[in-house]
C-alpha positions in Angstrom: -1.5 4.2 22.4 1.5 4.1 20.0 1.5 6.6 16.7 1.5 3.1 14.9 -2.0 2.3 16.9 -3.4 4.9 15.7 -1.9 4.8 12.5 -3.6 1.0 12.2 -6.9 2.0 13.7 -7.5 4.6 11.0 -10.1 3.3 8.6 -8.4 2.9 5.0 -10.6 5.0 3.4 -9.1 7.5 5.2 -5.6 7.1 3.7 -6.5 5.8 0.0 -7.5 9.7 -1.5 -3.6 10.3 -0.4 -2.0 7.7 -2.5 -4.5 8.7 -5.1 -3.7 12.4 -4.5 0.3 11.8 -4.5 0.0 9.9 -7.9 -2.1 12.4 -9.8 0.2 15.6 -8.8 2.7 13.7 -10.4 0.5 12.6 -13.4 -0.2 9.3 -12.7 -3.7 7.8 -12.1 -6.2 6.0 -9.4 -5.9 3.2 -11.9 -2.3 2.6 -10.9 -2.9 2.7 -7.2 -5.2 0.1 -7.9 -2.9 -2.3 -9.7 -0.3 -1.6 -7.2 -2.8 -2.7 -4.2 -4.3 -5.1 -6.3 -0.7 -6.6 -7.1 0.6 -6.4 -3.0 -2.8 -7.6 -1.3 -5.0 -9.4 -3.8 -7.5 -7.7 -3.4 -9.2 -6.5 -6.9 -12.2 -4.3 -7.6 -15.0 -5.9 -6.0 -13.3 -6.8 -2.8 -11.5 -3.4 -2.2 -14.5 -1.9 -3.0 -16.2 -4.5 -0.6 -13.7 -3.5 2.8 -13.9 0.4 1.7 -17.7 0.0 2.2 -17.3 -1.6 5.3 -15.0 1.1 6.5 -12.3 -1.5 7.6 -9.4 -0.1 9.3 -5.9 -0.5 8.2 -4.7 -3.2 10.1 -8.1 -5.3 9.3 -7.2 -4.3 5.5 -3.7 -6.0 5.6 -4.7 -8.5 7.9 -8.0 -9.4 5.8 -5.7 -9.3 2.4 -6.7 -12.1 0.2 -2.9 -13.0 -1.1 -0.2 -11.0 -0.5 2.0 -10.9 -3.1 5.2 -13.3 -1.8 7.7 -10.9 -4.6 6.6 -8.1 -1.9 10.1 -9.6 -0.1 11.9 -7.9 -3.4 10.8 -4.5 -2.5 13.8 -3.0 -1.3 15.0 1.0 -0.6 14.2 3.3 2.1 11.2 5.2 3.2 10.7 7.7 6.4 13.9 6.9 7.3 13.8 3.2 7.9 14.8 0.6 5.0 11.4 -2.0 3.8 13.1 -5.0 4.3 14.3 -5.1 8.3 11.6 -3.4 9.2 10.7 -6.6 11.7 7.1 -5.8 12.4 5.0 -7.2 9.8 2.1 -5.0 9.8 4.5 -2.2 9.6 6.5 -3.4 6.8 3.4 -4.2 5.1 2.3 -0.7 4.8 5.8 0.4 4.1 6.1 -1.7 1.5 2.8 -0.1 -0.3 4.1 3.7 0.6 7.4 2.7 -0.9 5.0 1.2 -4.2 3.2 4.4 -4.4 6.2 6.6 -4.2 7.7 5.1 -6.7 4.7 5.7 -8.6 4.7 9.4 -8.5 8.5 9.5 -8.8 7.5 8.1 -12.7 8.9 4.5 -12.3 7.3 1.8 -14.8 4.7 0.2 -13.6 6.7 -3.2 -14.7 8.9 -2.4 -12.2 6.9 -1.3 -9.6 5.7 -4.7 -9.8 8.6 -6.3 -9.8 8.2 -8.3 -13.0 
């Protein structure tokens, strides 16, 4: 089993306190976290709320994502190394693109940006 198997078998729940986390050291909140995966996935409170109580697993989360955002293709920049867009693997790009939309969260970018508006 790859790192990235494991990484998609892990349930979500598991990862969503360390965006959280990463956002509030740097004074940001659990309500931005939310826009941002509400804005990339579709998902919004009741449905989130509906897969974190079913203890989906990450891949199931992307996979099971309501709309993903098509302006996701304008998130651009590099992150562990490896730039967002030619990252070829969807699934992996996918969860790129929301550690890249978190990051530059707590590095104090506007949220308007963030979203690419």
């Amino acid at each position: 089993m790859t790192n990235w198997e494991k990484f998609f078998t892990m349930p979500f729940t598991a990862i969503y306190p360390l965006y959280i986390n990463k956002a509030e050291r740097k004074g940001r909140t659990q309500a931005e976290v939310n826009e941002i995966i509400f804005w990339l996935t579709g998902y919004d409170d009741q449905t989130m709320a509906a897969q974190m109580e079913r203890k989906v697993d990450i891949r199931t989360f992307f996979n099971e994502a309501p709309h993903f955002n098509p302006n996701a293709s304008l998130i651009k920049g590099v992150i562990c190394g490896y730039r967002v867009e030619e990252i070829e693997d969807e699934l992996i790009r996918k969860t790129r693109y929301l550690d890249k939309l978190i990051d530059e969260l707590a590095k104090g970018r506007a949220m308007e940006k963030i979203l690419r508006k």
